[in-house]
C-alpha positions, -999 to +999 in steps of 0.1 A: -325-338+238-323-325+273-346-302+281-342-271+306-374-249+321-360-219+337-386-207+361-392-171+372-405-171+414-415-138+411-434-134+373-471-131+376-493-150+404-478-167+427-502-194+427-500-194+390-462-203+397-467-230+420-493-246+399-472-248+370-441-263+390-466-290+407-476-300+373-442-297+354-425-319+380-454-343+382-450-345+345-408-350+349-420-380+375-441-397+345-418-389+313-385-406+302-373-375+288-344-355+303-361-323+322-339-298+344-357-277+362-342-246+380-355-210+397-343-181+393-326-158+424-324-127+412-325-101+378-304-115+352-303-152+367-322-166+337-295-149+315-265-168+335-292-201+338-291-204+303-259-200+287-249-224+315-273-248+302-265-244+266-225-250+271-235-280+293-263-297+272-262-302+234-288-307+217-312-288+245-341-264+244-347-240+274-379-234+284-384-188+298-415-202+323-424-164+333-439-134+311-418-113+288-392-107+312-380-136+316-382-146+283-358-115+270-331-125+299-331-165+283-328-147+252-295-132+261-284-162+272-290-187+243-279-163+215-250-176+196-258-213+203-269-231+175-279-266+191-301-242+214-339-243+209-359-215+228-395-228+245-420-209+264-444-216+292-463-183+295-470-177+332-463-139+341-482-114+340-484-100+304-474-128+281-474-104+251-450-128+232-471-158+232-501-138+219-485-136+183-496-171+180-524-193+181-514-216+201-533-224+233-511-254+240-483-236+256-491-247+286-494-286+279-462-301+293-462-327+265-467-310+236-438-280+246-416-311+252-424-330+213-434-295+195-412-291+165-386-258+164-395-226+142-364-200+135-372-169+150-356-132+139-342-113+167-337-076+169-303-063+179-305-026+203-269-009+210-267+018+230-256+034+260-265+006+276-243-016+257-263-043+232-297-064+240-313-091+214-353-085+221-375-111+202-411-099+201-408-058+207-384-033+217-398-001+231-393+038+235-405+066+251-439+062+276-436+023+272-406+023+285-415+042+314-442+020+323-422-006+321-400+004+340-428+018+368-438-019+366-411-034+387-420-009+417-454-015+417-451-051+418-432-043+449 
């Protein structure tokens, strides 16, 4: 299995980031599995980062390495392939997925890489703005303004 980790330059602390790289690709030095690692460049790169790695790779699992956002753009982007496994390395600034679980080994390099596969449900949103697959939450009203706010505060 090849195994992809899309990371996110811009999701939570920047040290945090570069951490997390450092000990991904000393990790990659050490292993004999096949790890890809790329960065996004811009909104929606994950998406496109993604679906090129599932028609290129089969079996693979892509890792979302940045908070929720990042997660819900690889989630556009493996949809529909079934040889696709979804992983997670939780390292933006919310993270609400990963606290549905009990699982503080997200982070551990080696276990993401030999963890077995769960299916997940998603949720399919059409609307106005066309059709999105969210897999933890899809919100309304003053959530989605905040969320929204978010991206010019970061700024």
């Amino acid at each position: 299995m090849t195994h992809v980790f899309i990371f996110n330059p811009i999701a939570g602390k920047p040290s945090r980031i570069q951490q997390a790289r450092k000990e991904l690709a000393e990790f990659r030095a050490r292993s004999s599995e096949s790890i890809q690692i790329v960065e996004t460049q811009h909104k929606g790169h994950a998406t496109e980062l993604a679906r090129q790695a599932a028609e290129q790779y089969d079996p693979v699992r892509i890792y979302a390495c940045g908070g929720d956002g990042t997660i819900n753009e690889v989630i556009q982007g493996i949809v529909g392939y079934p040889h696709v496994e979804f992983g997670c390395v939780p390292i933006g600034s919310g993270n609400d997925f990963i606290k549905n679980f009990n699982a503080p080994d997200f982070l551990d390099y080696e276990k993401q890489l030999t963890a077995p596969s769960y299916p997940v449900d998603l949720i399919l949103s059409t609307g106005d703005f066309g059709s999105r697959y969210s897999l933890n939450a899809i919100s309304l009203s003053w959530d989605s303004r905040v969320a929204i706010e978010l991206e010019t505060f970061k700024k």
